[in-house]
N, CA, C and O of each residue as an XYZ file, in Angstrom:
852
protein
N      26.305     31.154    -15.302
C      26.149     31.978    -14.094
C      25.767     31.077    -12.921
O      24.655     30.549    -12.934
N      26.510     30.888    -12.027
C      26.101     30.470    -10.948
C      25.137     30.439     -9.746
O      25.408     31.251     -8.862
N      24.114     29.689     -9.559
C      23.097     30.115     -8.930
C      23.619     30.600     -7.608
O      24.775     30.442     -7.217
N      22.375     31.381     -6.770
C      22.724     32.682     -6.007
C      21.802     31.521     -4.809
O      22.372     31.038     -3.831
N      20.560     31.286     -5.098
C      19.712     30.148     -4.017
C      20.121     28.949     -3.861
O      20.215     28.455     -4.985
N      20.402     28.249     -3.113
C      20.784     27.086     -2.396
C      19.733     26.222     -2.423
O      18.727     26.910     -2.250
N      19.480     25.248     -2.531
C      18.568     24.041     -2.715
C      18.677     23.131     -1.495
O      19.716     22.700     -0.996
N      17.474     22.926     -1.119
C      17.060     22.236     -0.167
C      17.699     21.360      0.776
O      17.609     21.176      1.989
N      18.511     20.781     -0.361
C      18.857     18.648     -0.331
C      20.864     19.970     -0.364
O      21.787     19.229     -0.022
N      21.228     20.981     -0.574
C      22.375     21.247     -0.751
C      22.641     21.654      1.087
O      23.472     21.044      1.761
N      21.776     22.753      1.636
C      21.508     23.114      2.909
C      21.293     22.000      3.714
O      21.599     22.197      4.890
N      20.921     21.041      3.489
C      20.867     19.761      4.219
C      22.387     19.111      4.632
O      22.768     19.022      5.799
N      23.227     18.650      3.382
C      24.139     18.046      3.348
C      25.645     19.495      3.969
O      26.674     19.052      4.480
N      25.516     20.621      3.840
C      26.226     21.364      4.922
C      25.844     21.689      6.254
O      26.728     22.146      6.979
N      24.600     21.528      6.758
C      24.201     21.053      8.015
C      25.420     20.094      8.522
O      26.374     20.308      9.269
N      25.053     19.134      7.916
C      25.353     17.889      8.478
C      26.934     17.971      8.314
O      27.593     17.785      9.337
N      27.577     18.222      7.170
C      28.815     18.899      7.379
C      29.419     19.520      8.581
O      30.302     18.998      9.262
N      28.694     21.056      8.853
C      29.351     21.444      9.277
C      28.568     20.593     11.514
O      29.225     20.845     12.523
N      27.744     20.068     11.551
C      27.730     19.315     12.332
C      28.717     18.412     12.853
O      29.236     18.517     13.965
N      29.011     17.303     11.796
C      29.923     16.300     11.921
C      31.685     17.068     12.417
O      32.591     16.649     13.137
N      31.534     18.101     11.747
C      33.137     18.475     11.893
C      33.160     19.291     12.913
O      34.300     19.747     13.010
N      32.260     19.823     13.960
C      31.929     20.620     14.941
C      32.160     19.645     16.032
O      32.979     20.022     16.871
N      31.548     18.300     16.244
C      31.399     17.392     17.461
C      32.836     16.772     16.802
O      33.246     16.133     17.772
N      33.839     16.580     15.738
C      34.916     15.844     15.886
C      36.190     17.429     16.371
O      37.272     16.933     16.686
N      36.223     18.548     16.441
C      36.373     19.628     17.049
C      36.502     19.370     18.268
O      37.604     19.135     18.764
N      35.147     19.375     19.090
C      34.289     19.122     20.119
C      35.268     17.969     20.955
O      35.869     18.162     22.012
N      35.238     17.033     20.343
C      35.630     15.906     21.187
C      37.052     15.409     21.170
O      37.579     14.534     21.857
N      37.619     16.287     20.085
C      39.048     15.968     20.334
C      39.629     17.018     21.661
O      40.621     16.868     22.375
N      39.056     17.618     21.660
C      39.563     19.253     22.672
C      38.851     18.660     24.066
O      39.298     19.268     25.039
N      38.040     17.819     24.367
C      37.930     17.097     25.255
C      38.121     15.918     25.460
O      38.125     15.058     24.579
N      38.314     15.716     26.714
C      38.600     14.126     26.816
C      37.391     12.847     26.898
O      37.695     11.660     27.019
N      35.969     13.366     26.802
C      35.010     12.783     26.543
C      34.326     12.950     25.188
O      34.148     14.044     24.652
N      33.904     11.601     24.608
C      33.002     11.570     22.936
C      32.031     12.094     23.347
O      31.986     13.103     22.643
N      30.974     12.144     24.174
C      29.499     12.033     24.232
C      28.983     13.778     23.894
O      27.815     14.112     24.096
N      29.739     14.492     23.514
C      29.216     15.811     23.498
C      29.186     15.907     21.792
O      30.154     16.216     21.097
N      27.493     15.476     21.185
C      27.267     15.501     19.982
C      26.804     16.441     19.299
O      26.136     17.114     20.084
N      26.757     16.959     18.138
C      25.990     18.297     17.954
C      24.904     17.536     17.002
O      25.228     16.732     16.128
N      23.704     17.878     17.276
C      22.663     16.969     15.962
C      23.036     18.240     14.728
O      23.342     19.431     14.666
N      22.698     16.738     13.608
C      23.278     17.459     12.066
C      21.692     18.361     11.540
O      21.569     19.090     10.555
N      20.638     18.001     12.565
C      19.407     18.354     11.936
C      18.624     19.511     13.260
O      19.219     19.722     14.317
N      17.580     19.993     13.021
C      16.642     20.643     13.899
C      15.795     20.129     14.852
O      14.645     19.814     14.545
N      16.233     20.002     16.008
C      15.732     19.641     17.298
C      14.250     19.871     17.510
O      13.875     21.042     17.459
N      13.362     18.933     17.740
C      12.382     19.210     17.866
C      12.204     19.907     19.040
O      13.184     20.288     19.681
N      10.682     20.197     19.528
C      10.634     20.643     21.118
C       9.977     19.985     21.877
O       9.763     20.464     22.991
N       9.400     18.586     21.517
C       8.955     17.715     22.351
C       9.996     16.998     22.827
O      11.076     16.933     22.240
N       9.674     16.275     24.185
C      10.800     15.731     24.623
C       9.914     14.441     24.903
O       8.729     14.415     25.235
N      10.855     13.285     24.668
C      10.301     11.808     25.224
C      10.881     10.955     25.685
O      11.455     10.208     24.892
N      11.002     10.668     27.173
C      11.600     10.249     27.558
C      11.876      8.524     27.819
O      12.910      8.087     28.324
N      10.960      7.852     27.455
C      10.509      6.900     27.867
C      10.159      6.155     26.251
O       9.017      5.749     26.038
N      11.234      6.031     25.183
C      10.077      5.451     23.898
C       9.550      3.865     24.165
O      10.170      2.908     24.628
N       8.713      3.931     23.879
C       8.359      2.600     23.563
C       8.257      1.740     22.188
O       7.430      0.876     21.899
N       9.103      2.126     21.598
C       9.097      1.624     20.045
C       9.568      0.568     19.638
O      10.555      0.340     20.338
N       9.412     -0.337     18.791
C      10.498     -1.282     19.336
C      11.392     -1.484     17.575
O      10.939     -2.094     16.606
N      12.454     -0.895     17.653
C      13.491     -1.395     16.329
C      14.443     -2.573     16.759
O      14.912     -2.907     17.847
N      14.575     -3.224     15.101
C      15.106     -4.331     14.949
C      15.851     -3.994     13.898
O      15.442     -3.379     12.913
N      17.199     -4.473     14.124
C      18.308     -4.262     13.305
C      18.186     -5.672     13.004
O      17.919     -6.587     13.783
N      18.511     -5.734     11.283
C      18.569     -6.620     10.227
C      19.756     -6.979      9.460
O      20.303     -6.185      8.694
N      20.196     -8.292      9.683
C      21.065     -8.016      8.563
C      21.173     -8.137      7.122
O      20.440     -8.773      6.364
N      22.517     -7.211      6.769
C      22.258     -6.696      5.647
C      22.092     -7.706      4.682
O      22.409     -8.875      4.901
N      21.467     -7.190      3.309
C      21.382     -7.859      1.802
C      22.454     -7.826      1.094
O      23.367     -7.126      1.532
N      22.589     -8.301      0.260
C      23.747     -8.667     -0.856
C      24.213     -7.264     -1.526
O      25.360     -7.017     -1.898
N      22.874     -6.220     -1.621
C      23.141     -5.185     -2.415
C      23.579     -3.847     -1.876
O      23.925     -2.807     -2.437
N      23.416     -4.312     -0.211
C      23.966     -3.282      1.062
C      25.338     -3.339      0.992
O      26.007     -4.310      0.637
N      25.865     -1.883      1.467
C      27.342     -1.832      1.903
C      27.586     -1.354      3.013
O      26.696     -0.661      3.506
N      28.401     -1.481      3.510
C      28.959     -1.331      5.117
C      28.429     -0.044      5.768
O      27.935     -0.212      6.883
N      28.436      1.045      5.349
C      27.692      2.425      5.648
C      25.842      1.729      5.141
O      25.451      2.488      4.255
N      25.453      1.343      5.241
C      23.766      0.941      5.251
C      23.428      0.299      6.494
O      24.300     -0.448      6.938
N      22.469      0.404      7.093
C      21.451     -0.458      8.088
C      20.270     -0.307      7.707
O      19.709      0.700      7.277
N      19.660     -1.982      7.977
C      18.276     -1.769      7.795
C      17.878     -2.157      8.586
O      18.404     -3.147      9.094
N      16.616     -1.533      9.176
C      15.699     -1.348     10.293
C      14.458     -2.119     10.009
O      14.111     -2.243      8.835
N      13.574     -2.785     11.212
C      12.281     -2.602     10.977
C      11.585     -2.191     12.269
O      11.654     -2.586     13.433
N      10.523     -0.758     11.299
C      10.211     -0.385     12.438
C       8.840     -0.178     12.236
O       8.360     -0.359     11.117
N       7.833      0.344     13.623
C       6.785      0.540     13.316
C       6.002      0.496     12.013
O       6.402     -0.106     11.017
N       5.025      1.075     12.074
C       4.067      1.140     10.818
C       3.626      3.072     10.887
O       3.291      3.871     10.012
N       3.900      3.220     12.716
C       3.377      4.973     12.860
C       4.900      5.543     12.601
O       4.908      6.743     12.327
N       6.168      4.917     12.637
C       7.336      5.592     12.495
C       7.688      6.577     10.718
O       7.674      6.242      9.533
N       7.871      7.422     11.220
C       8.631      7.787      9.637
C      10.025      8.298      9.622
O      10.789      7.920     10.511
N      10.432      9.111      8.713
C      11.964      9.366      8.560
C      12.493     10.158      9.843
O      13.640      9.842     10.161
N      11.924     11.059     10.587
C      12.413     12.269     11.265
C      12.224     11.135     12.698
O      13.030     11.273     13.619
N      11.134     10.045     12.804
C      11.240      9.516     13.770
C      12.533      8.776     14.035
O      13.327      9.071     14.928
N      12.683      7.642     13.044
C      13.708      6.779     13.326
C      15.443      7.680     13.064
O      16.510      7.101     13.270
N      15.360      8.835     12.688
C      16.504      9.651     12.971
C      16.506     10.438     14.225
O      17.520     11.135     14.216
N      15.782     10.639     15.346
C      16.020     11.382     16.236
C      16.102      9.849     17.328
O      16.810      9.655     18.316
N      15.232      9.081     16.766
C      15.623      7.752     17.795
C      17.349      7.260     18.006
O      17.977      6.946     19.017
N      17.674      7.347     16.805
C      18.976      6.439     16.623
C      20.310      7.963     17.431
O      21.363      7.907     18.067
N      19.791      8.638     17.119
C      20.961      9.650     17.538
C      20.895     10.190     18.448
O      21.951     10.724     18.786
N      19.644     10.395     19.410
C      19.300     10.360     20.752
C      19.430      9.222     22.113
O      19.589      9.331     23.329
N      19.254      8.024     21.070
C      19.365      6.615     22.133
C      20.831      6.575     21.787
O      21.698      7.081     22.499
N      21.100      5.831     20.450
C      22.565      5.444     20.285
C      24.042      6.232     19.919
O      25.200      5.816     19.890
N      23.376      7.705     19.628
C      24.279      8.503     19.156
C      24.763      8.331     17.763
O      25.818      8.759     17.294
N      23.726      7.561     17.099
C      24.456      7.295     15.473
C      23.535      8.313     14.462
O      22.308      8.361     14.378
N      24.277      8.892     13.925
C      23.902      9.828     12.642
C      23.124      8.984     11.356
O      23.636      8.128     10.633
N      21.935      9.430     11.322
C      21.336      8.029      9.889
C      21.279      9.812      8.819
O      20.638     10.807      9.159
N      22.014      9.698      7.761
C      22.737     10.790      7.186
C      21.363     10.690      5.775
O      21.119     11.744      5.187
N      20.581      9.400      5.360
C      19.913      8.879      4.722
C      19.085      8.329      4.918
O      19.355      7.609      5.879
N      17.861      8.128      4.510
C      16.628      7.038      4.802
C      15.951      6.743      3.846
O      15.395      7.590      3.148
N      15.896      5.772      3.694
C      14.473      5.155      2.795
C      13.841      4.462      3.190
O      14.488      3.870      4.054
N      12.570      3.955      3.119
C      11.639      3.554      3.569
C      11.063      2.254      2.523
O      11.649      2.158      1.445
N      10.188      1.483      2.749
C      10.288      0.054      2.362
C       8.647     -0.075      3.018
O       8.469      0.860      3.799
N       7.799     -0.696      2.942
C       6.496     -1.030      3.300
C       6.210     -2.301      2.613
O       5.626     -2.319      1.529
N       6.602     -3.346      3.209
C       5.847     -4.513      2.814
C       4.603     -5.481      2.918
O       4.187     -5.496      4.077
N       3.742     -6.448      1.908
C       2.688     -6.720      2.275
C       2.971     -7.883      3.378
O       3.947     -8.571      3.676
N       2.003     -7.794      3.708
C       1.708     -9.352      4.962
C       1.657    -10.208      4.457
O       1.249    -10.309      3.300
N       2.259    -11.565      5.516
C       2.352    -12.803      4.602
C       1.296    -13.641      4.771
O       1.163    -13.961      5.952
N       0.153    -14.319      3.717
C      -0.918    -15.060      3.928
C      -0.472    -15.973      5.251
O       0.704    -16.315      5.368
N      -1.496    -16.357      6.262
C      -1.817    -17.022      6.954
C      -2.963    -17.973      7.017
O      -4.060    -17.586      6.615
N      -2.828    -19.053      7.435
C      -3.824    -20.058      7.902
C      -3.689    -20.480      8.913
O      -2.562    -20.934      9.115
N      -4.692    -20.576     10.071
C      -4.970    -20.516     11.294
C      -4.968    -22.436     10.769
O      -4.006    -23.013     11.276
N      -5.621    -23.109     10.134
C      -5.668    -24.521     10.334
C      -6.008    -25.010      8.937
O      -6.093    -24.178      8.033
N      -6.212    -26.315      8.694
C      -5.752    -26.312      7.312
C      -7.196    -25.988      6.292
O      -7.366    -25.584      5.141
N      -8.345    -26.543      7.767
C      -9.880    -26.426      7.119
C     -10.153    -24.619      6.981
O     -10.990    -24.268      6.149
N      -9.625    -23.819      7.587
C      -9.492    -22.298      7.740
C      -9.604    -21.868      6.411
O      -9.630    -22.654      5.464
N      -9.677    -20.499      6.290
C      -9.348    -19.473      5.211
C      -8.293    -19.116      4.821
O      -8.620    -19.733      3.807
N      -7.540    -18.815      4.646
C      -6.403    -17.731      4.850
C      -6.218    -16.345      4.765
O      -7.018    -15.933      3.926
N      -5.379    -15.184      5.343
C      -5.527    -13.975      5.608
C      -4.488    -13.434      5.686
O      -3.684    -14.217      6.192
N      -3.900    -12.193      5.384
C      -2.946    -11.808      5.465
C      -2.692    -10.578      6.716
O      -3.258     -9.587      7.178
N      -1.534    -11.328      6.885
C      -0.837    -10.763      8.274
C      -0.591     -9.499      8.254
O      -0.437     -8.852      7.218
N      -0.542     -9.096      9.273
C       0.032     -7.398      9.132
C       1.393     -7.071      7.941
O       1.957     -7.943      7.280
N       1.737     -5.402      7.906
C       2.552     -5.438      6.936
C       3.793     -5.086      7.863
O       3.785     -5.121      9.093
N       4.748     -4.778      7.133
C       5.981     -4.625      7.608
C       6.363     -3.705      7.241
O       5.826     -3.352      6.191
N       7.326     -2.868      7.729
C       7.553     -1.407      7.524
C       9.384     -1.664      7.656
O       9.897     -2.249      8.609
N      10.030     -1.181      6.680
C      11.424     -1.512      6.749
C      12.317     -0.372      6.013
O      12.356     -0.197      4.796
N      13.075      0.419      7.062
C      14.411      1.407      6.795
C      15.505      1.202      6.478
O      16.310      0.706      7.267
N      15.735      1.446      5.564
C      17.265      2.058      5.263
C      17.951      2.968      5.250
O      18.005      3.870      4.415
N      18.837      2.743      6.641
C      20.008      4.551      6.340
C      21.185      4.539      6.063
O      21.814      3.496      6.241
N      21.624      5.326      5.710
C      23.550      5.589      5.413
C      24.272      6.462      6.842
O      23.897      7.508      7.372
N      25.264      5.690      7.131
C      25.948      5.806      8.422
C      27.473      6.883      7.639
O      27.889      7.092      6.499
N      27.779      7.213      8.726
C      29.193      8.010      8.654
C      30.501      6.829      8.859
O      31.547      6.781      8.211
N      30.119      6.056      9.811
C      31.388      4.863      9.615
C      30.761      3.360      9.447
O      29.719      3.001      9.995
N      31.293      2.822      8.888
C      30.882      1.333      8.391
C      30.836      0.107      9.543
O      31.711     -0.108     10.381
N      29.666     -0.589      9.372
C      29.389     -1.307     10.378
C      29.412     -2.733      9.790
O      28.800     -2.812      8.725
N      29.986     -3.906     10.238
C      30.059     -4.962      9.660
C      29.591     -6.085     10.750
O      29.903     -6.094     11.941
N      28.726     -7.080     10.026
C      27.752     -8.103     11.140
C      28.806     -9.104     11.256
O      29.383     -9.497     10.242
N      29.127     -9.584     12.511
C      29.605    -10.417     13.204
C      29.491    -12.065     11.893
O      28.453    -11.955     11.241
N      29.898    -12.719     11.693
C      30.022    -14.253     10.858
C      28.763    -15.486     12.391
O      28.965    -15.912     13.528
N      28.140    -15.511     11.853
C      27.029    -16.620     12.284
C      28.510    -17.991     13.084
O      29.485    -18.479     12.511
N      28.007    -18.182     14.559
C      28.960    -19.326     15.148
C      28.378    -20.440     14.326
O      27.225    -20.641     13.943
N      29.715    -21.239     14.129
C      29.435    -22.536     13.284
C      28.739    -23.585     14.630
O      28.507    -23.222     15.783
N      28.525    -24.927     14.038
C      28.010    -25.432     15.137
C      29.097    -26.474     16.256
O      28.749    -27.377     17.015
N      30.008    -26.112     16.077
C      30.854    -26.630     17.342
C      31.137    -25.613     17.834
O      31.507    -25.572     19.007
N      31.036    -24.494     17.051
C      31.227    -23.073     18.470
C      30.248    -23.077     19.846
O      30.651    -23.029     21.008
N      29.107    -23.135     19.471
C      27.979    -23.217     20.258
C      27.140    -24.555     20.113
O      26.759    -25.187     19.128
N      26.992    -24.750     21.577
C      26.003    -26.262     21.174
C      24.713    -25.914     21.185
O      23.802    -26.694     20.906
N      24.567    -24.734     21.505
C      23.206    -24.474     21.913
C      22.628    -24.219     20.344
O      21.415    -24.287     20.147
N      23.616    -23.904     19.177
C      23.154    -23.291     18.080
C      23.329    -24.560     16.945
O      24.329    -24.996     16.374
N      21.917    -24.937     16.889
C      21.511    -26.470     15.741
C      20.847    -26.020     15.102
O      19.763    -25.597     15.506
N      21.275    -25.923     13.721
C      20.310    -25.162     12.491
C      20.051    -26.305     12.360
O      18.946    -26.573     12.831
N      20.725    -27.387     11.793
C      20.206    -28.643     11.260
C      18.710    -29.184     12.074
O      17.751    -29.521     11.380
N      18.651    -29.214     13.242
C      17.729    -29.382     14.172
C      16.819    -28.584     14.065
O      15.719    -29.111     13.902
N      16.840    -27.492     14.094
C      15.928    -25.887     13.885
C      15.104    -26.403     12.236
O      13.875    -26.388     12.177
N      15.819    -26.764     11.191
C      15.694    -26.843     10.021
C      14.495    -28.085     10.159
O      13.292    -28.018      9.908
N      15.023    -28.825     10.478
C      14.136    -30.515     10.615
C      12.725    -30.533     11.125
O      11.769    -31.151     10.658
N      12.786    -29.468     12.531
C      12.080    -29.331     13.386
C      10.700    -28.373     12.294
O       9.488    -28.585     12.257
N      11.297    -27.625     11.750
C       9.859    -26.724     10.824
C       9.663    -27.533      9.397
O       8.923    -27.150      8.491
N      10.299    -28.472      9.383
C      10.130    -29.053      7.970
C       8.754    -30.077      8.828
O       7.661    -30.356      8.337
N       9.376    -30.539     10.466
C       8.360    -31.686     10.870
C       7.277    -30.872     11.059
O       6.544    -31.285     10.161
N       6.495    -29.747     11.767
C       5.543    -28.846     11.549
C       4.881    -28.571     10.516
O       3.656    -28.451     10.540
N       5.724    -28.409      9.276
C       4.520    -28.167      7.844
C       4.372    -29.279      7.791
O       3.229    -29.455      8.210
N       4.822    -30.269      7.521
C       4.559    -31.929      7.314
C       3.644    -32.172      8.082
O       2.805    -32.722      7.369
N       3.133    -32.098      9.417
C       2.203    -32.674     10.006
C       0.880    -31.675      9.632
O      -0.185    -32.071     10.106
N       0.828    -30.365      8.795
C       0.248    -29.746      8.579
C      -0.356    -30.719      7.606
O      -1.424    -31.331      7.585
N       0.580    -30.664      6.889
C      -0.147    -31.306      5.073
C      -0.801    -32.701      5.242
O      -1.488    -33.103      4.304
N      -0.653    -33.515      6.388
C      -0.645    -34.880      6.842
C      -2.324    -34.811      7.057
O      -2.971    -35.822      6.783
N      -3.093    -33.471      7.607
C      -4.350    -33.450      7.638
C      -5.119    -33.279      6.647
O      -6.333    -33.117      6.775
N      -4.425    -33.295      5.384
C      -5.531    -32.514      4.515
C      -5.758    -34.077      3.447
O      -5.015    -34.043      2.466
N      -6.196    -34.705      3.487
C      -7.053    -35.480      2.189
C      -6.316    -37.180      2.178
O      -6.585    -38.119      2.927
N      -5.523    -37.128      1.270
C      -4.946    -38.454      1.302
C      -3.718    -38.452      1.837
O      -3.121    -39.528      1.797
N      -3.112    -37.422      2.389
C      -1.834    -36.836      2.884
C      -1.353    -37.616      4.143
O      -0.198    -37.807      4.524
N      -2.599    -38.040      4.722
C      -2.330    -38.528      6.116
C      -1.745    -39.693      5.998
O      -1.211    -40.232      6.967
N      -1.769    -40.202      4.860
C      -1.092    -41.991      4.873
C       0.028    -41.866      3.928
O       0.330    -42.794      3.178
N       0.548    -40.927      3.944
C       2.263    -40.739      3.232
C       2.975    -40.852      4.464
O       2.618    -40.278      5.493
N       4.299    -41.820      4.338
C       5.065    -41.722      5.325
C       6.120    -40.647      5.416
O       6.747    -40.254      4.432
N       6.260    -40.263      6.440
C       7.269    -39.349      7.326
C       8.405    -39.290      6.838
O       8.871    -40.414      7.030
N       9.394    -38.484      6.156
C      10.471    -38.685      5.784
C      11.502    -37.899      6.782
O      12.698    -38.146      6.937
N      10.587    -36.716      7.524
C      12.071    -36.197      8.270
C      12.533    -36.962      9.594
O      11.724    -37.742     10.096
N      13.623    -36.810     10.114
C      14.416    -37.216     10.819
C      14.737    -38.497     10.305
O      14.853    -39.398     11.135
N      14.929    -38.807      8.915
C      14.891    -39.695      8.460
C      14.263    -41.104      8.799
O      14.819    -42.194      8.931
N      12.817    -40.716      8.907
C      11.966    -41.611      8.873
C      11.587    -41.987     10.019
O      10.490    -42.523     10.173
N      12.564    -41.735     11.178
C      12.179    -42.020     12.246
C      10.531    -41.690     13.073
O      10.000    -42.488     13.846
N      10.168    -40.852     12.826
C       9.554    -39.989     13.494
C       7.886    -40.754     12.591
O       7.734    -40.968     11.388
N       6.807    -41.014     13.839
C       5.541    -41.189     13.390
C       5.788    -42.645     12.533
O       6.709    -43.429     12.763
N       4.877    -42.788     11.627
C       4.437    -43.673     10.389
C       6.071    -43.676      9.487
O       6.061    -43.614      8.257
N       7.298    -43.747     10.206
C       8.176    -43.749      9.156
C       8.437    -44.977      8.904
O       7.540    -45.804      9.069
N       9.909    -45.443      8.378
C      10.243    -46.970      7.973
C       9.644    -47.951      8.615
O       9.987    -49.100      8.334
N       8.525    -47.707      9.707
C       8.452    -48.915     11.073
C       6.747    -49.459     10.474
O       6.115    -50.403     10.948
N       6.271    -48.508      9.274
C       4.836    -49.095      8.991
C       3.803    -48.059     10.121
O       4.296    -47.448     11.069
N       2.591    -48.040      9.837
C       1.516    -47.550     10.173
C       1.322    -48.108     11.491
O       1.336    -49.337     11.567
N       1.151    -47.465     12.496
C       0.491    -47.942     13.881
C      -0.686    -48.411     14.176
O      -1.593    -48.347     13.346
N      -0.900    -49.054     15.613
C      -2.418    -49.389     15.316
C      -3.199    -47.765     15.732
O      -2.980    -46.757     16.404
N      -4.458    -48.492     14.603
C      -5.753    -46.823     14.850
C      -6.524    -47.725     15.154
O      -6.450    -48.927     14.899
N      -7.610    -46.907     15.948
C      -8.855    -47.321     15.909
C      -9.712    -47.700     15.040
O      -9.572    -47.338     13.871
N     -10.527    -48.317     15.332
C     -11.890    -48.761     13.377
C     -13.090    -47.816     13.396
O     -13.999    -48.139     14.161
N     -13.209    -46.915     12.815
C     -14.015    -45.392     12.447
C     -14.711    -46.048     11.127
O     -14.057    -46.393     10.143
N     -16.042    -46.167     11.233
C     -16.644    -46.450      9.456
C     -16.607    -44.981      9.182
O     -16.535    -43.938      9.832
N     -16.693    -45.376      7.879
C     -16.939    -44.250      6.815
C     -18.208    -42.990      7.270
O     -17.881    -41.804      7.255
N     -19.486    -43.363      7.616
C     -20.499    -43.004      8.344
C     -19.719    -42.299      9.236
O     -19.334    -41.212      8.807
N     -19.404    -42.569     10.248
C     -18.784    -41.870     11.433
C     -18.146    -41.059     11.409
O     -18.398    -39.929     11.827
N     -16.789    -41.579     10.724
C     -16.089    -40.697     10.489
C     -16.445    -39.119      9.336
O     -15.703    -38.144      9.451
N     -17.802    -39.096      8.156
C     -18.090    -38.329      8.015
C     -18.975    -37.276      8.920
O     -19.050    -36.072      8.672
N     -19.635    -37.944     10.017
C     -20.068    -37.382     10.940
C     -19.172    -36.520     11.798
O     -19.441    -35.339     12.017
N     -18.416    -36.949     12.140
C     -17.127    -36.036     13.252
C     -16.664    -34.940     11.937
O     -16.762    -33.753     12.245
N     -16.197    -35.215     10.584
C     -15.577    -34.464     10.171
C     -16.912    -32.699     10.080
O     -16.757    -31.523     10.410
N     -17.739    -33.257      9.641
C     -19.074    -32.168     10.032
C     -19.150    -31.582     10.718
O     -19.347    -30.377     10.555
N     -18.986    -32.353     12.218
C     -19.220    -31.429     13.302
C     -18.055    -30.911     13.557
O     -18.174    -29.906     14.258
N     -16.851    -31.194     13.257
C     -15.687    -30.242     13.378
C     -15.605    -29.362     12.393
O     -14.625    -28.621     12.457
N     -16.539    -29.168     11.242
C     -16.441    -27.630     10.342
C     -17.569    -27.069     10.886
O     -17.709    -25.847     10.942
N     -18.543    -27.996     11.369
C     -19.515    -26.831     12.397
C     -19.211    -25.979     13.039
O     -19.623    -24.820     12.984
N     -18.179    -26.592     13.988
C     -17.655    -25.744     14.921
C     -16.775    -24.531     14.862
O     -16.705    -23.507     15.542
N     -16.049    -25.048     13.693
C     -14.712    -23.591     13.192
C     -15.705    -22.620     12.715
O     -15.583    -21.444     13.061
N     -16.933    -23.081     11.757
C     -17.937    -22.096     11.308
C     -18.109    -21.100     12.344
O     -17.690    -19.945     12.278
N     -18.869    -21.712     13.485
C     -19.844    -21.039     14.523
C     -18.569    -20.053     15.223
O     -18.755    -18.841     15.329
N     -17.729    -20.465     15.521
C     -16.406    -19.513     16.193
C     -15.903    -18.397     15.263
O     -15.534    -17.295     15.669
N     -15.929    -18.891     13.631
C     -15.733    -17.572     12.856
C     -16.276    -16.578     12.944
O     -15.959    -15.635     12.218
């Protein structure tokens, strides 16, 4: 016997049905797209001005062309980032899931603590037509675009990180192939710091990170 009540998630998906086939109606019988019908219930607040800020991601290996993933707020939820996208951009998010990730440990310096960063809040919806990300310019397309350089450049940043901590400081430099600092050319001149002294300065510089914590 066939049920007589309609289910929730069934009334949902003929909404949106008979939505979608109402505005392609709609817009063939006119000569302008922009007259949309929403697939869902209009709120009655109006906002004119959002200040939110979404970031379109591209997709994962396990995404298909109808998916986008978002990251958005931490106050956003499903009904938000669907009245955003189809109010600003006119795109139907037909699906959502939601994603909450932890923060990534941080260290302010190497004598520091570490702490974890805020979290991340990340959407996934299903689109009505398939959206495909542009192929990354190689690097004679653009000169402005040097991964190799970009790459070198954060490898030389953690390296000078690790260079402070213990016996680290007297390993030579390997990126930019050696060029850079203490590389193939030998150790520069330093100043002469005794042992005494130099445990003295190192003191008063954990004094100080102390007293500011």
């Amino acid at each position: 016997m066939p049920r007589l009540v309609k289910s929730l998630s069934e009334k949902i998906l003929e909404r949106t049905k008979s939505a979608i086939q109402s505005s392609i109606t709609k817009d063939s019988s006119t000569s302008t797209g922009s007259n949309l019908i929403p697939h869902f219930k209009v709120g009655g607040k109006e906002l004119f001005f959002p200040k939110a800020r979404i970031i379109l991601l591209r997709p994962n290996a396990k995404h298909t062309p109808y998916q986008a993933k978002f990251i958005v707020p931490k106050s956003f939820n499903k009904l938000d980032l669907r009245d955003y996208l189809f109010n600003v951009y006119g795109l139907r998010a037909l699906n959502i899931t939601t994603q909450l990730l932890h923060g990534k440990y941080m260290r302010v310096s190497p004598f520091a603590g570490r702490y974890r960063g805020p979290q991340i809040k990340k959407m996934t919806i299903e689109m009505e037509e398939p959206f495909i990300w542009p192929s990354e310019p190689s690097i004679g397309e653009n000169d402005h675009w040097n991964k190799s350089f970009i790459e070198k450049m954060n490898k030389f940043s953690e390296a000078q990180e690790e260079k402070n901590v213990g016996s680290n400081k007297y390993k030579p430099d390997t990126i930019f192939s050696g060029l850079m600092l203490d590389g193939q050319y030998g150790y520069g001149a330093r100043p002469f710091i005794s042992h005494r002294m130099e445990n003295i300065i190192k003191y008063d510089f954990i004094k100080r990170l102390a007293s500011i914590a």
